[in-house]
Residue frames relative to the residue before (quaternion, step in Angstrom):
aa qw qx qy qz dx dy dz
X 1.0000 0.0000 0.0000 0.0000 0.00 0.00 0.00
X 0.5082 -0.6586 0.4374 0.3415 3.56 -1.00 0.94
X 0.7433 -0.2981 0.4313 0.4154 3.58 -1.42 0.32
X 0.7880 -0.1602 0.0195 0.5942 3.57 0.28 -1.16
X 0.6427 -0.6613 0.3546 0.1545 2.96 -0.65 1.86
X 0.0299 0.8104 -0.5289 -0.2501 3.62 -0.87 0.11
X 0.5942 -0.7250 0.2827 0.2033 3.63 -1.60 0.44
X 0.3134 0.8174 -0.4041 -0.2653 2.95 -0.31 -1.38
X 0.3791 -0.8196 0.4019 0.1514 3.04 -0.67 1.53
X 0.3314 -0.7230 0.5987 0.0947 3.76 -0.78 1.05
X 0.7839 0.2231 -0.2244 0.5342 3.77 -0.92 0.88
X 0.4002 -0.7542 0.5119 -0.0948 3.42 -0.72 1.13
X 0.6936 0.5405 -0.3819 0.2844 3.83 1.20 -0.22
X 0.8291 -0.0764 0.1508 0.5329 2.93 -1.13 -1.10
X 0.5438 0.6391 -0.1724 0.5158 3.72 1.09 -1.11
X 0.8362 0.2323 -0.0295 0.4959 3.44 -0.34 -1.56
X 0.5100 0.5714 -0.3674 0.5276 3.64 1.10 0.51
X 0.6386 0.5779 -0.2524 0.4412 3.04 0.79 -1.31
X 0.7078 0.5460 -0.1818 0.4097 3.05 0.64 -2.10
X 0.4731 0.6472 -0.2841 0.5259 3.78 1.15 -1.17
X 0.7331 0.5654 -0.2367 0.2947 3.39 -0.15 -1.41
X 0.7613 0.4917 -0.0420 0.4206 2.66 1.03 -1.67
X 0.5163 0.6675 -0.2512 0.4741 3.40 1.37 -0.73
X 0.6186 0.2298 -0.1599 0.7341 3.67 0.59 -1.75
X 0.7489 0.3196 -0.5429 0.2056 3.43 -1.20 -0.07
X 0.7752 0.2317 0.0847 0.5816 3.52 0.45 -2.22
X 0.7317 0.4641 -0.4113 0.2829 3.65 0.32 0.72
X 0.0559 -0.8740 0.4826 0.0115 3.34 0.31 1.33
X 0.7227 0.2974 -0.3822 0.4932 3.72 -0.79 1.82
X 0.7826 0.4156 -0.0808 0.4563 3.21 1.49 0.22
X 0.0111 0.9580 -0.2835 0.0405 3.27 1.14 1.10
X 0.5473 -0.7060 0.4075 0.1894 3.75 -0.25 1.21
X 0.3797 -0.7772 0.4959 0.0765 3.67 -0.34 1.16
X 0.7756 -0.0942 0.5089 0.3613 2.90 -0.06 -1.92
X 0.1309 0.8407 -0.5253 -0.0135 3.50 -1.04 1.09
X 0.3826 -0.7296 0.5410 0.1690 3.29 -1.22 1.15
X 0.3902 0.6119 -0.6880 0.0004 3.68 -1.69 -0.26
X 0.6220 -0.5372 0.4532 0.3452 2.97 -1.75 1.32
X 0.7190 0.4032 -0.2909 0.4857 3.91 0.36 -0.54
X 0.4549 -0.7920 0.3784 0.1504 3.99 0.28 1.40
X 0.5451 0.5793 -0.3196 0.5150 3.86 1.53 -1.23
X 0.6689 0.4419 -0.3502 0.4844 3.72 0.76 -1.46
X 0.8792 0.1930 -0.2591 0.3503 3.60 -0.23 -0.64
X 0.5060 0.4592 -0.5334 0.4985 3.69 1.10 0.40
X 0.5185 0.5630 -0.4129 0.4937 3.75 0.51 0.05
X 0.6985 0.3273 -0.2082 0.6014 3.33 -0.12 -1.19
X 0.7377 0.1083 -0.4027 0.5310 4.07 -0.18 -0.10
X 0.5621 0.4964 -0.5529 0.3634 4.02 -0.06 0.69
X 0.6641 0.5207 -0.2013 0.4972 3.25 1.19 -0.61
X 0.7234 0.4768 -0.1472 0.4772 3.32 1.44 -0.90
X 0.3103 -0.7308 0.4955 0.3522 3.41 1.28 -1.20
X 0.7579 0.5119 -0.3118 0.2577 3.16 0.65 0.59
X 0.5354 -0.5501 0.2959 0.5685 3.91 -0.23 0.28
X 0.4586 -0.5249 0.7044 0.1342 2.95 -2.28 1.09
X 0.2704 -0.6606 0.6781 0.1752 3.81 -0.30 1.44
X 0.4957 -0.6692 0.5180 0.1954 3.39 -1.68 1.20
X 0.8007 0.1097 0.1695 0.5640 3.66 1.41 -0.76
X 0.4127 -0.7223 0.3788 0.4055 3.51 -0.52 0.41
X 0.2714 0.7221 -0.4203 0.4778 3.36 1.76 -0.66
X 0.6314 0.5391 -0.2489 0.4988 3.83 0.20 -1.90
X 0.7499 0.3393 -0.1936 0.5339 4.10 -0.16 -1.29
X 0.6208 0.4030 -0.4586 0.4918 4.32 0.41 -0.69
X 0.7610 0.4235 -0.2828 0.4019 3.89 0.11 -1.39
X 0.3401 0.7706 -0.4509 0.2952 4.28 1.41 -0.12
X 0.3888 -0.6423 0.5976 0.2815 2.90 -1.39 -1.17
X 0.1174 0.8839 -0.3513 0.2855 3.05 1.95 0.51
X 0.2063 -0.7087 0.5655 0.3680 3.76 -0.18 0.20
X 0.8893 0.1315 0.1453 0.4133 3.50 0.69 -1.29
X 0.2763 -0.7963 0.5130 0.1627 3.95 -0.81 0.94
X 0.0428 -0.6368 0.7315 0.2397 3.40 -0.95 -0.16
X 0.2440 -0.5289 0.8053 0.1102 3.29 -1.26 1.28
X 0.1230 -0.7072 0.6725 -0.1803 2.90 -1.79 1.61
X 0.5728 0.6121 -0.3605 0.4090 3.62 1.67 -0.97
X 0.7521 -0.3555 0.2598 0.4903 3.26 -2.12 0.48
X 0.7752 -0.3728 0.3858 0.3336 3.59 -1.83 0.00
X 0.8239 0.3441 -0.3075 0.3290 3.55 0.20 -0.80
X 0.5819 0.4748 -0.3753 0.5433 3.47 1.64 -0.10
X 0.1328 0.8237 -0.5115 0.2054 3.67 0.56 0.88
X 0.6849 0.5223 -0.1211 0.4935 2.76 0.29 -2.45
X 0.8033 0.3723 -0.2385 0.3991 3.39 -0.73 -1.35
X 0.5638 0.5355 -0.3055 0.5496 4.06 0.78 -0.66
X 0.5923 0.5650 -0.2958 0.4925 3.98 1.01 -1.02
X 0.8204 0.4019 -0.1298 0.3855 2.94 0.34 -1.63
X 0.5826 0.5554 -0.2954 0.5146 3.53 1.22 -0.67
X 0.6301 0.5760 -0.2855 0.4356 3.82 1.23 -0.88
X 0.7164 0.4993 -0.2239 0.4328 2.95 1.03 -1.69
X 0.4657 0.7551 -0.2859 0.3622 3.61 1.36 -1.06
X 0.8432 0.2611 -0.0312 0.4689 3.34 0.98 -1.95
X 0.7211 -0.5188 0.2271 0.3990 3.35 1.20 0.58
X 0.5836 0.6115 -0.3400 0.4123 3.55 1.14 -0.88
X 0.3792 -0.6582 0.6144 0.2134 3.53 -1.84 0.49
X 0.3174 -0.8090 0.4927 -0.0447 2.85 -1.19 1.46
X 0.0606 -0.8732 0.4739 0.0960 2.90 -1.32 1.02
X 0.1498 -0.9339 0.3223 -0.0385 3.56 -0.11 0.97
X 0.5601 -0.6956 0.4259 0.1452 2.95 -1.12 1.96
X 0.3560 -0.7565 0.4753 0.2741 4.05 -0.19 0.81
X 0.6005 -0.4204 -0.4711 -0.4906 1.53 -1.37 0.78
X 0.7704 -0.2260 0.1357 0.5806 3.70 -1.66 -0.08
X 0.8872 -0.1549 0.0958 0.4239 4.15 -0.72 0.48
X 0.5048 -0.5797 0.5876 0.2529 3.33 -1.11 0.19
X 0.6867 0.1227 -0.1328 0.7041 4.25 0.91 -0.68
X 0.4432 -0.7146 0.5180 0.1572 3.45 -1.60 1.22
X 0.5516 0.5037 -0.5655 0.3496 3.35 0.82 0.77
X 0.6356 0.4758 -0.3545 0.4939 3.37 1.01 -0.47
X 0.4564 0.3695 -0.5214 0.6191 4.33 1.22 0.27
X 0.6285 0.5370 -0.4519 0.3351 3.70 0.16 0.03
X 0.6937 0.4819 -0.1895 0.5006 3.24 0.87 -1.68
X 0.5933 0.4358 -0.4123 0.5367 4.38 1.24 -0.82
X 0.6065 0.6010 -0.4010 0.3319 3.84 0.85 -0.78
X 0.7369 0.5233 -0.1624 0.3959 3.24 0.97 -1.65
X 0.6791 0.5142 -0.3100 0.4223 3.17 1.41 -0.62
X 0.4135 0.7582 -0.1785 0.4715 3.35 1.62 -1.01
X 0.7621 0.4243 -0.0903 0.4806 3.30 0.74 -1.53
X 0.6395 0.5136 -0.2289 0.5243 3.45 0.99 -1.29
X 0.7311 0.4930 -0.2856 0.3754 3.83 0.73 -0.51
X 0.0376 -0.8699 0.4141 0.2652 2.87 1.56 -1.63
X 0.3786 0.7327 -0.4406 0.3545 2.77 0.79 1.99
X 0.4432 -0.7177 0.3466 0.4103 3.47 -0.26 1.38
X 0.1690 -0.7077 0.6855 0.0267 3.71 -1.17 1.07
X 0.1022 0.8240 -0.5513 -0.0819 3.40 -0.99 0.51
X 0.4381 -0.7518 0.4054 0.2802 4.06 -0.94 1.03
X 0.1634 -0.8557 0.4100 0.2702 3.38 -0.54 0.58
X 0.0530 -0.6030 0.7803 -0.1570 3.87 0.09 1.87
X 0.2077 -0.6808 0.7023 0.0168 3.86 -0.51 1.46
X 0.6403 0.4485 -0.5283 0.3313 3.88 0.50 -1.00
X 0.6318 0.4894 -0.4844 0.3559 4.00 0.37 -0.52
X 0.7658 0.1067 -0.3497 0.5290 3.92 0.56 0.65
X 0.3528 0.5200 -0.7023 0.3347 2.96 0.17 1.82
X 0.5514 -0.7910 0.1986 0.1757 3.42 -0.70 1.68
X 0.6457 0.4648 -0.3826 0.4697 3.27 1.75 0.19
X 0.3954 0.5483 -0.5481 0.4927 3.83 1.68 0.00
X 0.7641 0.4848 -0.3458 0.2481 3.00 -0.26 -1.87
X 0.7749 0.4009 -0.2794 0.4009 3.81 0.88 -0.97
X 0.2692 0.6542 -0.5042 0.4953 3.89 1.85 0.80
X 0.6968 0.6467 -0.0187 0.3097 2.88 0.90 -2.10
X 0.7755 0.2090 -0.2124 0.5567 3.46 1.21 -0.70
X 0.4571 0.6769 -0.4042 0.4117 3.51 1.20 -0.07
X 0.5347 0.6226 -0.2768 0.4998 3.14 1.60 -0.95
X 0.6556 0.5877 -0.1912 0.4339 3.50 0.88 -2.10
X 0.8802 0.2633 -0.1258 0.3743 3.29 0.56 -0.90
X 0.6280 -0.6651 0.1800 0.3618 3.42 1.58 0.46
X 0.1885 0.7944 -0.5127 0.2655 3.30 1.91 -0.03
X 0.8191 0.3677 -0.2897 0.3317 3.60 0.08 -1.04
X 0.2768 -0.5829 0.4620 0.6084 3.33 1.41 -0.65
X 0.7869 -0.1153 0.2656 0.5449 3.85 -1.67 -1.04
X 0.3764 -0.7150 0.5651 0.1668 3.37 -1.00 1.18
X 0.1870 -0.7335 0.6519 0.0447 3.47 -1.29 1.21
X 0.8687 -0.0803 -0.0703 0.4837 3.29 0.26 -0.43
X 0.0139 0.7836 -0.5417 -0.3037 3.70 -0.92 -0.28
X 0.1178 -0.7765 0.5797 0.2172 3.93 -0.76 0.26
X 0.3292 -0.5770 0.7424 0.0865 3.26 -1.68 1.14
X 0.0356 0.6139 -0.7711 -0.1648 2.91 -2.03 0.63
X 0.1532 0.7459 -0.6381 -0.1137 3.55 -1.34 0.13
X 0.2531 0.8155 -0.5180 -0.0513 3.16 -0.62 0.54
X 0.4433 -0.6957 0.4600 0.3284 3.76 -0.24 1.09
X 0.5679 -0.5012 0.4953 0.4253 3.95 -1.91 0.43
X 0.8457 0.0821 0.0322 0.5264 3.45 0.18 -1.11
X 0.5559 -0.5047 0.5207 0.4062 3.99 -1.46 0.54
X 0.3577 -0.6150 0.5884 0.3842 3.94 -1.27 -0.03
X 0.7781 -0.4165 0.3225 0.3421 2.83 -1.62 -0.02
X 0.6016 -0.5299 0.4222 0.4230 3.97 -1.04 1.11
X 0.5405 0.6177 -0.3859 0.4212 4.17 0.70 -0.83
X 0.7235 0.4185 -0.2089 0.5077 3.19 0.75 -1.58
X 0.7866 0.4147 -0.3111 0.3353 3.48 0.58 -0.99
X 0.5835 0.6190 -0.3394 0.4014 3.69 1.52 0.14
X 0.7142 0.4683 -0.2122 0.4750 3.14 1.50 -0.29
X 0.8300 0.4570 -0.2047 0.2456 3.63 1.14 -0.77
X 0.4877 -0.7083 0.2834 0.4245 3.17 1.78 0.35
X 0.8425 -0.3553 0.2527 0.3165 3.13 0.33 1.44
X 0.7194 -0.3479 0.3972 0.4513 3.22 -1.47 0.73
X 0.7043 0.6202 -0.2618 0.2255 3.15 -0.15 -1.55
X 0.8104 0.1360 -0.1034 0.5604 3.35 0.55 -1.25
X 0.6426 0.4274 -0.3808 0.5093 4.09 0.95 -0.04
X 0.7347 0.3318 -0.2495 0.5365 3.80 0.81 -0.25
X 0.7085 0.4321 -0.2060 0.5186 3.47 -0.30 -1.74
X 0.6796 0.4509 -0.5220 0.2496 3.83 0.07 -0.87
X 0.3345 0.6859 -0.5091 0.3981 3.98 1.42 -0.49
X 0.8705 0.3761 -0.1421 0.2838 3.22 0.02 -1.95
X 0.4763 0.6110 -0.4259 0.4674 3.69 1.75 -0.67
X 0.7387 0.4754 -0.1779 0.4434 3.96 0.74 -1.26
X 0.4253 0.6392 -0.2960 0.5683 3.56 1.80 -0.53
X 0.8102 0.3833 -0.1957 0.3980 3.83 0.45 -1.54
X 0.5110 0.5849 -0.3151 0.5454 3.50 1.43 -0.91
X 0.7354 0.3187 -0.3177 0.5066 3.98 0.34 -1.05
X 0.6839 0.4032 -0.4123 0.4469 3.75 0.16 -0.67
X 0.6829 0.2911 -0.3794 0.5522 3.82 0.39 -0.64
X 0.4122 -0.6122 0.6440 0.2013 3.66 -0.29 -0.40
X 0.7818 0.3524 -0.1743 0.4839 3.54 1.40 0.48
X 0.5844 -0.6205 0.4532 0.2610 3.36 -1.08 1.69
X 0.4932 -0.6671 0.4959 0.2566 3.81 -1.33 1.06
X 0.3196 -0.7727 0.5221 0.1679 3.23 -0.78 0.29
X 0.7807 0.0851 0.1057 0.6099 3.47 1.12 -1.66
X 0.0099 -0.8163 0.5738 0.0653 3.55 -0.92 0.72
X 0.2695 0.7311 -0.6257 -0.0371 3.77 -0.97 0.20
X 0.4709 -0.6487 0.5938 -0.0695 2.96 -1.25 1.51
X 0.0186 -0.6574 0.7532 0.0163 3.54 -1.43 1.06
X 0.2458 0.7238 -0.6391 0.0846 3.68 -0.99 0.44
X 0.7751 -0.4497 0.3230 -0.3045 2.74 -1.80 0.74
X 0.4586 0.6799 -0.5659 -0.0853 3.89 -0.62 -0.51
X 0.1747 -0.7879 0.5899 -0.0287 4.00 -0.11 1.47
X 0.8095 0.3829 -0.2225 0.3854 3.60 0.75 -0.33
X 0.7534 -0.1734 0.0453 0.6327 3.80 0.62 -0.51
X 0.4075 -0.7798 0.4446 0.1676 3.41 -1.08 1.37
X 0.3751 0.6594 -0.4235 0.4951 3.55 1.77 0.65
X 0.5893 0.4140 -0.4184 0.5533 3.44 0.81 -0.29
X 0.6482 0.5581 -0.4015 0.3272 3.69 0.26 -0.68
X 0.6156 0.7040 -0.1159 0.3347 2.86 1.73 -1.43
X 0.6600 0.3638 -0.1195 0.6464 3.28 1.79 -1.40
X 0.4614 -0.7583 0.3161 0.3349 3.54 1.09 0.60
X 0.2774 0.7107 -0.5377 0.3590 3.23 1.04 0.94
X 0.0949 -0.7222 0.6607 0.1812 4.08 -1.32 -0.59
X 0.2563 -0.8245 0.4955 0.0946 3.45 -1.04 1.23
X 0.7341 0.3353 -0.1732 0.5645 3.26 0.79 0.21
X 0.1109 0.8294 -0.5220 0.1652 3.84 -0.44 1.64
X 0.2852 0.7031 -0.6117 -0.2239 3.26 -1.44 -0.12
X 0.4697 -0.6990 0.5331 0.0807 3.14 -1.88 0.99
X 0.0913 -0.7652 0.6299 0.0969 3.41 -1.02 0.65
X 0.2298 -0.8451 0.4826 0.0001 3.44 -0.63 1.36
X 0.1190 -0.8028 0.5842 0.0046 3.46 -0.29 0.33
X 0.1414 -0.7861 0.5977 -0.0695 3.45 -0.54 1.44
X 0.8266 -0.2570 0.3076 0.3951 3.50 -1.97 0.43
X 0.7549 0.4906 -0.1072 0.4219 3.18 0.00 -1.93
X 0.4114 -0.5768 0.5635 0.4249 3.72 0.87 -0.08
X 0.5277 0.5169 -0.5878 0.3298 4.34 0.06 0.08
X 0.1637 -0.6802 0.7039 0.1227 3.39 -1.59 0.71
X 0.4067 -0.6746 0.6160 -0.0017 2.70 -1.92 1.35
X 0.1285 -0.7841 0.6027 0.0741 3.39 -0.30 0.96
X 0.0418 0.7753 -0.6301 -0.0035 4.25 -0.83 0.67
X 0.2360 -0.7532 0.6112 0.0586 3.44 -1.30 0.93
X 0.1384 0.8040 -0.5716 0.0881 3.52 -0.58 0.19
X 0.0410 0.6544 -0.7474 0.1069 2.94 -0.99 1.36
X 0.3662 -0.6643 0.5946 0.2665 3.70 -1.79 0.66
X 0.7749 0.1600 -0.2781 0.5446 3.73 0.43 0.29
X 0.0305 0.7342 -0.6749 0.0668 3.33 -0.94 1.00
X 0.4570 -0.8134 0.2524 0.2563 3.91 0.15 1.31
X 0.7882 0.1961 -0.1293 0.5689 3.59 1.79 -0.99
X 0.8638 -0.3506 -0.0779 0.3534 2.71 0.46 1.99
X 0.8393 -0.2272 0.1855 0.4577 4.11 -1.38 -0.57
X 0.0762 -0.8805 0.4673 0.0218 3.49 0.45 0.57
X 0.2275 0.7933 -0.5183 0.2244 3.85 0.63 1.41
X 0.3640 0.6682 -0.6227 0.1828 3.43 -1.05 1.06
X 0.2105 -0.6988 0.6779 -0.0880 2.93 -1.57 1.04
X 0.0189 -0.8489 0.5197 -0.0942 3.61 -1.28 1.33
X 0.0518 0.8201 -0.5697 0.0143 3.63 -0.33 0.44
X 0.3702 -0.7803 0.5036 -0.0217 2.67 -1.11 1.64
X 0.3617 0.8022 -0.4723 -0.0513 3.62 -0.47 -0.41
X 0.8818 -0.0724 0.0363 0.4647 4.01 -1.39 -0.61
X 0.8120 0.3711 -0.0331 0.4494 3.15 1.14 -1.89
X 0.8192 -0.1278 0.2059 0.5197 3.32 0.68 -0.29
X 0.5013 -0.6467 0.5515 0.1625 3.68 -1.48 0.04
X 0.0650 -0.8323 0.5498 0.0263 3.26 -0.82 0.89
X 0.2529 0.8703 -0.4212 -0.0339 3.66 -0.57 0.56
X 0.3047 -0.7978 0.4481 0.2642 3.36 -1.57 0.24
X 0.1170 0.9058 -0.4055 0.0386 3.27 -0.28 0.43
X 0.8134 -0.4336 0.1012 0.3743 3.25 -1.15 1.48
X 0.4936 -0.7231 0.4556 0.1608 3.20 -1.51 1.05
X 0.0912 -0.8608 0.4494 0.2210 4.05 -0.73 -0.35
X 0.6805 -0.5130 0.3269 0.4084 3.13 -0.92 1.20
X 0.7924 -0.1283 -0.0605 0.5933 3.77 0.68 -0.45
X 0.6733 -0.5119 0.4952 0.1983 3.55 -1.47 -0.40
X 0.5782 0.6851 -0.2996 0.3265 3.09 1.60 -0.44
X 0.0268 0.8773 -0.4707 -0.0902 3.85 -0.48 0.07
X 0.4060 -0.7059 0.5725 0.0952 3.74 -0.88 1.26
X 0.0130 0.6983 -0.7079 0.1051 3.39 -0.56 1.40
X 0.1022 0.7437 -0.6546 0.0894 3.66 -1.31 1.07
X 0.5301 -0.6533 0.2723 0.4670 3.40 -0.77 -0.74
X 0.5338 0.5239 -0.4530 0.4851 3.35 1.26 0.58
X 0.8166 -0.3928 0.1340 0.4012 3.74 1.45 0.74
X 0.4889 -0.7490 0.3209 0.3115 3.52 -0.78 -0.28
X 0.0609 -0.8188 0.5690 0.0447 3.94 -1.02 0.92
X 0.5401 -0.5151 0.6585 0.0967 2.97 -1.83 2.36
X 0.3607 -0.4997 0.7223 0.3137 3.28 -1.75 0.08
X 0.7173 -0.5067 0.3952 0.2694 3.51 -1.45 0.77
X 0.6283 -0.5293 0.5408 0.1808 3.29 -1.19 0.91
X 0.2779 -0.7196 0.4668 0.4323 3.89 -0.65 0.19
X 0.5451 -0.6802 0.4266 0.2413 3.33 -1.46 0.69
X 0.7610 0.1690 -0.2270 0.5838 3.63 0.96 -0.44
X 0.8035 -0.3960 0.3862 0.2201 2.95 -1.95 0.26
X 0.5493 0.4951 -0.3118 0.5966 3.82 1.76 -0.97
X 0.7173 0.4356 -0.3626 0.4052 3.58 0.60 -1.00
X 0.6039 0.3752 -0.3920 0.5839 4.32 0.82 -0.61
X 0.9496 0.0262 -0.1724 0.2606 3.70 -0.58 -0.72
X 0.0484 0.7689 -0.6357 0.0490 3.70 0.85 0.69
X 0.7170 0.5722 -0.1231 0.3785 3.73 1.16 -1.52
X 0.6828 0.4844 -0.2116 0.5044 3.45 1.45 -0.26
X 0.5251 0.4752 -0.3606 0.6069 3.38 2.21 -0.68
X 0.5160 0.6360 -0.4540 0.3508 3.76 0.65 -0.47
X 0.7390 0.5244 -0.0955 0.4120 3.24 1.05 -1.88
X 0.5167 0.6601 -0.1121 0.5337 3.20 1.11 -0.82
X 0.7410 0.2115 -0.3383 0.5401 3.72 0.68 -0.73
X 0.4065 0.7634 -0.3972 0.3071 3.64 1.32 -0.69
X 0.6113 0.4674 -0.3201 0.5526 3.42 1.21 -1.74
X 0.6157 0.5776 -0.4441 0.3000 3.65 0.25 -1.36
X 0.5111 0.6319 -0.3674 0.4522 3.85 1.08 -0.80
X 0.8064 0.5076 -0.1045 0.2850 2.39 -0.09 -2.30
X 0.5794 0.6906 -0.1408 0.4093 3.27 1.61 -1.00
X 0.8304 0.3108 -0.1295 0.4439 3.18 1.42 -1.32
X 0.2263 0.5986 -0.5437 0.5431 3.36 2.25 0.36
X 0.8451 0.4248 -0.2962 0.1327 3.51 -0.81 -1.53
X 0.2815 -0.4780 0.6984 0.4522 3.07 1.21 -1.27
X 0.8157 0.2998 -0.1780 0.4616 4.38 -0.19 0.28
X 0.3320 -0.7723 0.5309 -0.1072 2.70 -0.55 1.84
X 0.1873 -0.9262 0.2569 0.2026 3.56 -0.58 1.22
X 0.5239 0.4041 -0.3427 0.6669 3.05 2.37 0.71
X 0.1276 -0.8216 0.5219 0.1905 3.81 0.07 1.32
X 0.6878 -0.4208 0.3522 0.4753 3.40 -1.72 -0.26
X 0.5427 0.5208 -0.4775 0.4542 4.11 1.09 -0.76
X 0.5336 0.6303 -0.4072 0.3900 3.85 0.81 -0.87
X 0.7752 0.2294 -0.1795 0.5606 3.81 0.40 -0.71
X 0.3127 0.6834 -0.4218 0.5072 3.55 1.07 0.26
X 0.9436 0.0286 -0.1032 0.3133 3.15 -0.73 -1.57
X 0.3894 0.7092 -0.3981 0.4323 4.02 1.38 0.49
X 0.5765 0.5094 -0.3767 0.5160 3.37 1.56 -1.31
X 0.4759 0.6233 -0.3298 0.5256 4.24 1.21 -1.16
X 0.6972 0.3989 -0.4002 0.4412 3.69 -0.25 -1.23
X 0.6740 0.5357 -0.2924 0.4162 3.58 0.77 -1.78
X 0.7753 0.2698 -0.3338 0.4634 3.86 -0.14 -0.68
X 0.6550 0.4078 -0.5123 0.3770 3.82 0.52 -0.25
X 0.4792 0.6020 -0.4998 0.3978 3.90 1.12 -0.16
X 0.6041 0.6122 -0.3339 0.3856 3.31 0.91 -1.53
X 0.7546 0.4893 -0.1852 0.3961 3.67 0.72 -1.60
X 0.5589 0.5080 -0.3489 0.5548 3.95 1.54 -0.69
X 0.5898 0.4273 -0.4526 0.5145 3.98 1.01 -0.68
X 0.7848 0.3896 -0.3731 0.3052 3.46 0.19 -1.23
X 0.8357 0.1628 -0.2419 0.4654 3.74 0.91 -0.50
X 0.3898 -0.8218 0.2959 0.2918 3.53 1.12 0.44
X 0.3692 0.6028 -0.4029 0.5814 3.21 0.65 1.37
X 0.6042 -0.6113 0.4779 0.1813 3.37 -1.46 0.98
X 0.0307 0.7933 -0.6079 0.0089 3.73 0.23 1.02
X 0.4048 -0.6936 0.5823 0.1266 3.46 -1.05 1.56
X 0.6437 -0.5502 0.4149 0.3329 3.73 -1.21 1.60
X 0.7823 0.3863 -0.2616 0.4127 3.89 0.58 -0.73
X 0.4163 0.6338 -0.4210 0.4978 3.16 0.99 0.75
X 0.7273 0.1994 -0.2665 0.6002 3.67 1.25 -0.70
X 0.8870 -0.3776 0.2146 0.1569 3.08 0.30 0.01
């Protein structure tokens, strides 16, 4: 692999733009090749703006000299993009998550494995610098024995019905953050999940058999519970926080604000707003996040593995199965 490694970013939206962006602008040791997307406008844009080539084909980006991809493209073209990476030699990064049915995270694993090419998942919220420091407070006993941890997420606005027909549900397009969130902050694999949910906000989601409004109770090795909320519209804005409780004490993160300032009068006191999208809370955690991806391809150790997007996709369908028969369905049941 070259001194500074090169990429090429696959998928052309909102995502694989971003991710792009970030590469040529704020990513120093890591130098942007080439971008692909089945739709030609998306990725000739994004390389006019960028300066770089518009790959004719992925076929075009596998047969390169590319050290590395970043799959970026919808979900179901995952697998087959893995396996084609892993196939030509190249390290791979991947947008989570890894498939929608866990035989086909098997078949990208196996292939992954069979090549022995570093792969890495991209759950960005685990280097944002107020999780990650929940997360080691935990690691390092600050809290004493963890008892509980609580998750909030709740997004500003629902996506679009299109999107929501295609991505399996809260569960695996939202909540899976917070399944991979509970696993890093405890340091321990779920065991039991049951799920209550909902639709409180637009009866079109119900409609696309989706539900906007959940919470999960998680049960982990260690005997800690993980409590997760999730709601798809939350009116003043990105609503991310995450706590862990335990023997010794309490550790938390909690939401950032556009500024520090505060208005004190006598009719009370006013915060500046919370950010409202996802670009505005973790631009700084995707930054961090590609760092590991380096750091990842020095060691030979990747600091989101392939079992990492694996066993969240598990958490996600056994929620699905505790909504559908209401009952605690235990992670080794799926699988």
């Amino acid at each position: 692999m070259a001194d500074t490694p090169t990429i090429a970013v696959l998928g052309a939206g909102r995502i694989g733009k971003m991710h792009a962006e970030l590469i040529a602008r704020q990513v120093p040791g890591l130098d942007l090749s080439s971008v692909f997307d089945v739709y030609a406008p998306s990725a000739e844009a994004v390389g006019a703006d960028l300066g770089v080539e518009v790959a004719a084909s992925v076929d075009d980006i596998m047969s390169s000299d590319v050290d590395a991809v970043a799959i970026c493209t919808s979900t179901d073209t995952h697998v087959d993009l893995v396996v084609a990476a892993a196939a030509a030699g190249k390290a791979i990064f991947l947008e989570k998550p890894v498939s929608l049915n866990l035989a086909e995270v098997d078949r990208a694993i196996a292939a992954v494995d069979a090549a022995g090419v570093p792969l890495q998942i991209g759950f960005n919220r685990r280097f944002d610098a107020s999780h990650a420091a929940v997360a080691q407070a935990v690691a390092n006993g600050d809290v004493g024995d963890v008892h509980m941890v609580r998750i909030t997420s709740r997004d500003p606005a629902p996506p679009p019905i299109e999107y929501i027909n295609v991505s399996g549900g809260i569960f695996l397009d939202m909540t899976i953050h917070d399944f991979d969130m509970a696993r890093f902050v405890t340091g321990s694999e779920v065991v039991e999940v049951f799920a209550k949910a909902a639709v409180r906000i637009d009866p079109a989601i119900g409609e696309a058999g989706d539900v906007d409004t959940a919470v999960v109770v998680l049960t982990h090795e260690n005997g800690a519970i993980t409590t997760i909320d999730n709601s798809r519209q939350a009116v003043y804005g990105y609503d991310q926080r995450v706590e862990a409780f335990g023997s010794a004490g309490m550790a938390i993160s909690e939401n950032p604000r556009s500024h520090t300032a505060e208005l004190h009068t006598p009719a009370g006191t006013n915060q500046a707003t919370i950010p409202y999208f996802f670009l505005e809370r973790y631009i700084p955690s995707y930054l961090a996040e590609w760092s590991g991806f380096l750091d990842g391809l020095a060691s030979g150790t990747m600091p989101v593995t392939a079992n990492d997007g694996r066993a969240p996709l598990v958490i996600g369908l056994a929620a699905w199965q505790s909504v559908r028969e209401g009952r605690p369905v235990l992670t080794s049941e799926i699988g």
